[in-house]
N, C-alpha and C positions, 0 to 999 in steps of 0.2 A: 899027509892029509891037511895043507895048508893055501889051498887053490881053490877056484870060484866055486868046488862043490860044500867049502865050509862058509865061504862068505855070507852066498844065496840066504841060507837059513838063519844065518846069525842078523842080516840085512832083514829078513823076514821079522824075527822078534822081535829085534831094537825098533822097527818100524810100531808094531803092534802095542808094544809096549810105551810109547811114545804118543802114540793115540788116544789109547785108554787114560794115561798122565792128563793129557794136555784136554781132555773133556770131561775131566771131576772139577773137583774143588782147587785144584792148584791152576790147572788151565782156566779156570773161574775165573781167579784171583788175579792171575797174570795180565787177563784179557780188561776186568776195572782197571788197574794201573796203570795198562795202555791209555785206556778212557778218559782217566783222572788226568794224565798229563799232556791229553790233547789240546789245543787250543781252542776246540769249540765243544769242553766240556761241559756247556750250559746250553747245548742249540748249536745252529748255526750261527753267523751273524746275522742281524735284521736288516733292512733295507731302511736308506735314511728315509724318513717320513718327513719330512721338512719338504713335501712335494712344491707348497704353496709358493715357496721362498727361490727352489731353483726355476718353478714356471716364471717367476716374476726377472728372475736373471737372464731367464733363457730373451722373454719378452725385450727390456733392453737393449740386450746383446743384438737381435735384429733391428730396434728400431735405430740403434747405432750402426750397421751395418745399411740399411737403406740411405742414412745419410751421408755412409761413404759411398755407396754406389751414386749418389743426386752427384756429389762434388766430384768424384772422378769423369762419369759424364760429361761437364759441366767444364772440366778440363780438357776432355777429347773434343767439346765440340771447338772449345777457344785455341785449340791450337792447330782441327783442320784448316780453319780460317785461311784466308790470304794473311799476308804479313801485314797488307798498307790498312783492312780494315779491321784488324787485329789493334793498331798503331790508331785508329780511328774513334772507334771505341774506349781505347786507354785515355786517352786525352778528352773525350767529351767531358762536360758539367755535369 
């Protein structure tokens, strides 16, 4: 009598009994300790609220970004150029 028709039942109890365990006071206990040692024991984490300070980074960042786009232009056009008034240019007053 030591094959799946003892197991079944013995899997059956230890199941039930393991449930009842783990939904009193010990399963309680166990589930705050999880809790306590979580890393957002306190909440989530917030969202930086410094909104003011990244819109103003963000704003820079493109108007330095427009001035790379003026001077790379600005570089495509001087060098579709022919070479002699390319040469012509460089040299004016």
């Amino acid at each position: 009598m030591s094959g799946p028709e003892v197991l079944i039942p013995i899997t059956f109890f230890v199941s039930a009994a393991a449930a009842i365990i783990f939904r009193g006071p010990i399963g309680k206990a166990i589930a705050e300790a999880i809790r306590r040692a979580s890393p957002w024991a306190d909440g989530p984490p917030q969202p930086d609220l410094d909104v003011e300070r990244m819109s103003g980074e963000l704003e820079e960042l493109r108007h330095r970004l427009a001035e790379l786009e003026e001077r790379q232009d600005f570089a495509e056009r001087l060098l579709a150029q022919p070479r002699s008034r390319t040469r012509a240019i460089i040299d004016a007053p």
